[in-house]
Structure formats: C-alpha cells, structure tokens
C-alpha positions as CSV (number, residue, x, y, z in Angstrom):
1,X,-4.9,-90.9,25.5
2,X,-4.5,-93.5,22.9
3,X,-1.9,-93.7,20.0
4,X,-2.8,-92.8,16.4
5,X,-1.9,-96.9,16.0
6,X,-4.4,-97.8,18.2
7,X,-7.3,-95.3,17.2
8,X,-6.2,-96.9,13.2
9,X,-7.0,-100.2,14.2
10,X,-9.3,-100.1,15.8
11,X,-11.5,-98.5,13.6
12,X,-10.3,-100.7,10.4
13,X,-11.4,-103.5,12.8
14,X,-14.6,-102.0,13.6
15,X,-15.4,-100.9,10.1
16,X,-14.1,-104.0,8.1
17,X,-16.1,-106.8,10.9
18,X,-19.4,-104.7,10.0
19,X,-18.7,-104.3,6.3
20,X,-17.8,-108.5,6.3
21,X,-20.9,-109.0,8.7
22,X,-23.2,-107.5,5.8
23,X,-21.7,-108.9,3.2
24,X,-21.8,-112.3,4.8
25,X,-25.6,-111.7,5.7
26,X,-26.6,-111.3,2.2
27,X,-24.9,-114.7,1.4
28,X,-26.6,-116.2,3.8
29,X,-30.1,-114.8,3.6
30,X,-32.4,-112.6,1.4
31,X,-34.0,-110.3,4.4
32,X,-31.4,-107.4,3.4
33,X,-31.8,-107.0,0.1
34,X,-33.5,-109.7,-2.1
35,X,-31.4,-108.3,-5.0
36,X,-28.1,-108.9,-4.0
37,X,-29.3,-112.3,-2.6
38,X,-29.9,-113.6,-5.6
39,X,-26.8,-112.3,-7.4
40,X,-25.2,-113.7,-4.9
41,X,-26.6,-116.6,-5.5
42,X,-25.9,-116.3,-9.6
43,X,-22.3,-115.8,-9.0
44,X,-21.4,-118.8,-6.8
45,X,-23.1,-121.2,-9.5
46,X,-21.0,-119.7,-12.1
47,X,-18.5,-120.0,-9.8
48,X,-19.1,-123.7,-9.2
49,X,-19.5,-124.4,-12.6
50,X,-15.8,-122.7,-13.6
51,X,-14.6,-125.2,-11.1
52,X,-15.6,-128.5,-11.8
53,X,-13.5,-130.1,-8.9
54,X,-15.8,-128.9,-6.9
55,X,-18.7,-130.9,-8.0
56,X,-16.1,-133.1,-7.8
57,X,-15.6,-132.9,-4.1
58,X,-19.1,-132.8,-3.7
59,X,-19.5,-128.6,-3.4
60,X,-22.1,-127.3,-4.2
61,X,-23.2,-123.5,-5.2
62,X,-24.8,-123.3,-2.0
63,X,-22.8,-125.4,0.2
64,X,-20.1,-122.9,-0.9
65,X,-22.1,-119.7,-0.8
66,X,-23.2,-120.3,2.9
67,X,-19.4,-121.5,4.0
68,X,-18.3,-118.4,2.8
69,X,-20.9,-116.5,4.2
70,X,-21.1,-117.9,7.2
71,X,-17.0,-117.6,7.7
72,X,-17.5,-113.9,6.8
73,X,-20.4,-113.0,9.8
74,X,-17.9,-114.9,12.0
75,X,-14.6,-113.0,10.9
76,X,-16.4,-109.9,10.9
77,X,-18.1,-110.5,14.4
78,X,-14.8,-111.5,15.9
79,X,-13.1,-108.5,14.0
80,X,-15.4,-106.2,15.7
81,X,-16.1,-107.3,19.1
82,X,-13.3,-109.3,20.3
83,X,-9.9,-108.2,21.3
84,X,-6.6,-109.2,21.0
85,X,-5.0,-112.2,19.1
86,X,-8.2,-113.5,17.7
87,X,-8.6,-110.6,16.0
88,X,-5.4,-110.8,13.5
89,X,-6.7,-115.0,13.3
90,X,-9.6,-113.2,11.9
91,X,-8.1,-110.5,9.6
92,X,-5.8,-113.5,8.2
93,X,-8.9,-115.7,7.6
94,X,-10.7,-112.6,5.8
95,X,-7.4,-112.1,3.7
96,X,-7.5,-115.3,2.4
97,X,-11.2,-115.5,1.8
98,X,-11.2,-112.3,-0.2
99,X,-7.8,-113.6,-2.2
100,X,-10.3,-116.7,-3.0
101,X,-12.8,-114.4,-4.4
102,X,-10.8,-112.1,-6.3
103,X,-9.4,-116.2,-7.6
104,X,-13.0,-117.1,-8.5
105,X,-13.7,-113.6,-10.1
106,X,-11.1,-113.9,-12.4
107,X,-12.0,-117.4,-13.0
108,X,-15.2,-116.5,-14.6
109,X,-13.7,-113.0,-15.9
110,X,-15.9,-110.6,-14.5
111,X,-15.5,-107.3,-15.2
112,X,-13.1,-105.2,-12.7
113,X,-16.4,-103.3,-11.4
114,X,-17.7,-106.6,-10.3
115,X,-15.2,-107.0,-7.7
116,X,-12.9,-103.7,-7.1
117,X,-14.6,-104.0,-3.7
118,X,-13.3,-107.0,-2.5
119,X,-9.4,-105.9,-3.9
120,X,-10.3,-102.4,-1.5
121,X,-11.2,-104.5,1.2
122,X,-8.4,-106.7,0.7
123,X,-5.8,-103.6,0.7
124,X,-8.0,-102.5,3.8
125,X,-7.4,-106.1,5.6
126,X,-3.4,-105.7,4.4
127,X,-3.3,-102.6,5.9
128,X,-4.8,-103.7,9.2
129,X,-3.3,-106.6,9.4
130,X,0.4,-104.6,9.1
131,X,-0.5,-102.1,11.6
132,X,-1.4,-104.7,14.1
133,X,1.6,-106.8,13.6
134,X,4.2,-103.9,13.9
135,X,5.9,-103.8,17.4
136,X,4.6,-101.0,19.6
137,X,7.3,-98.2,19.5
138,X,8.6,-97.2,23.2
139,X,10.1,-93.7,23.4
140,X,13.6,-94.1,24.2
141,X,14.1,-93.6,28.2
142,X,16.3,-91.4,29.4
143,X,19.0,-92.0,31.8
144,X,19.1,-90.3,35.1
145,X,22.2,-89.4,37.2
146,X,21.8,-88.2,40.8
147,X,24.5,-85.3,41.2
148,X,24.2,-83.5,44.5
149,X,20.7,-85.5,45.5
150,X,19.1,-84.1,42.6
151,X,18.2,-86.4,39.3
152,X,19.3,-84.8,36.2
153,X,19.4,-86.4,32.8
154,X,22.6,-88.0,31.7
155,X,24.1,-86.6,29.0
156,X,27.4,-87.7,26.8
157,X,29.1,-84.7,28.2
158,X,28.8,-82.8,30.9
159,X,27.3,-79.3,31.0
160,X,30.4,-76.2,30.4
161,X,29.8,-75.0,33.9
162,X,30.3,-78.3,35.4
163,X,33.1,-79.9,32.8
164,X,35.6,-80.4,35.6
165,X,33.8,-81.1,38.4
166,X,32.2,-84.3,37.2
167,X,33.1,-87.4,35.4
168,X,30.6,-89.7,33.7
169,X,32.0,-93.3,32.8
C-alpha cells in the first residue's frame, strides 16, 4: 500500500498539472471560454504597459501572454504525467511563474480577488514541492540475535528469566 506522502503528492501533482494546464489553455487560446481569453488578454497589456522594459526588450503583451502560457501547459503536463525528478523541475518553474504573477499583479495593483488564486496555488506548489523534497522516513530496523537457533530481537537488557545466562556486548 502506499504512504500517506505518496498518495499527497501525487494528487497535488495531478491536481495542480490540470489546474496549470487550463489555465495555460486559456492564455493561449479562446476555445475554453472566450471570456477569460480576453481578460487574459487585458491583463498582460496592462501588464506590459506597467513595465516599460519590456517594450524595451522587445516584449510584447502577447509575446508574454503565450510564453507564459505555453510554460504553464508544459509544467502542468509534466506535473501530471511524468514521474520523478522532472516533476519538482516543474513544480520549481510553476513556483517562480506564479511569484512573477503575483509581481505583475501588484504592479498594476489589482485587487486581492484578482489573484488570491494564484497565492493558493502558489502555497499549493510550496506545499508540494516540500513534501517531495523531504527524505522518505525508514522505520528504524530492529536488531536480531540468534540465541539457541532461534532469532529474537535484541534488546538493551536481557529478559529477567534469562539475565544471567546471556551477555549482550
């Protein structure tokens, strides 16, 4: 059976890669909801615009809308289906793309409602990310001593009915 650690992450995994997937969808294209598209859209030129080095650099709204997008639908893809290492590569990536947001959010000084989401799923990825990274516990294995062809478990002292018949050094 698997440990309440594994069972944890995996289903942060599973659920943040599909919540990141959709998310990144709707940055990238309007087939899911035409709404959120286009505040999408909204956002990242304010974005932009709060940021002039990026015009600077040569960023545009939408040159940085479908990066971002298009890092989340990876992340989330790799966070879902893949196992092992890339995994936490992809939970770190995700953690510093949300901090980025939250930066930009506060930038332009939207409301808290705007985007308590992405500080949930950034707590969400901190959490996961924490789990995953903590050594696996091993149950602490007990010594056995072999008195009369039989294994019993060593113990600091020997039982009362055996005290001075056998030495343990």
């Amino acid at each position: 059976m698997a440990s309440p650690r594994t069972i944890t992450i995996v289903a942060l995994s599973v659920a943040l890669g599909l919540f990141f997937v959709f998310m990144g969808t709707i940055k990238l294209t309007p087939r899911l909801s035409r709404d959120a598209y286009n505040e999408m859209k909204r956002a990242y030129k304010s974005y932009v615009r709060a940021l002039p080095m990026l015009k600077k650099l040569g960023v545009s709204s939408i040159l940085l809308r479908k990066s971002i997008g298009a890092l989340e639908v990876a992340c989330g893809i790799v966070m879902t289906l893949v196992p092992g290492r890339p995994k936490d590569v992809a939970n770190f990536l995700l953690l510093l793309l949300v901090l980025a947001v939250l930066f930009f959010h506060q930038l332009v000084g939207d409301p808290l409602r705007r985007y308590a989401h992405a500080l949930v799923f950034g707590i969400l990825l901190t959490c996961r990310l924490l789990i995953a990274r903590q050594p696996d516990e091993q149950p602490p294995r007990k010594r056995l001593l072999a008195v009369n062809g039989d294994e019993q478990p060593l113990s600091h002292r020997a039982s009362p009915e055996k005290e001075g018949k056998m030495k343990v050094s």
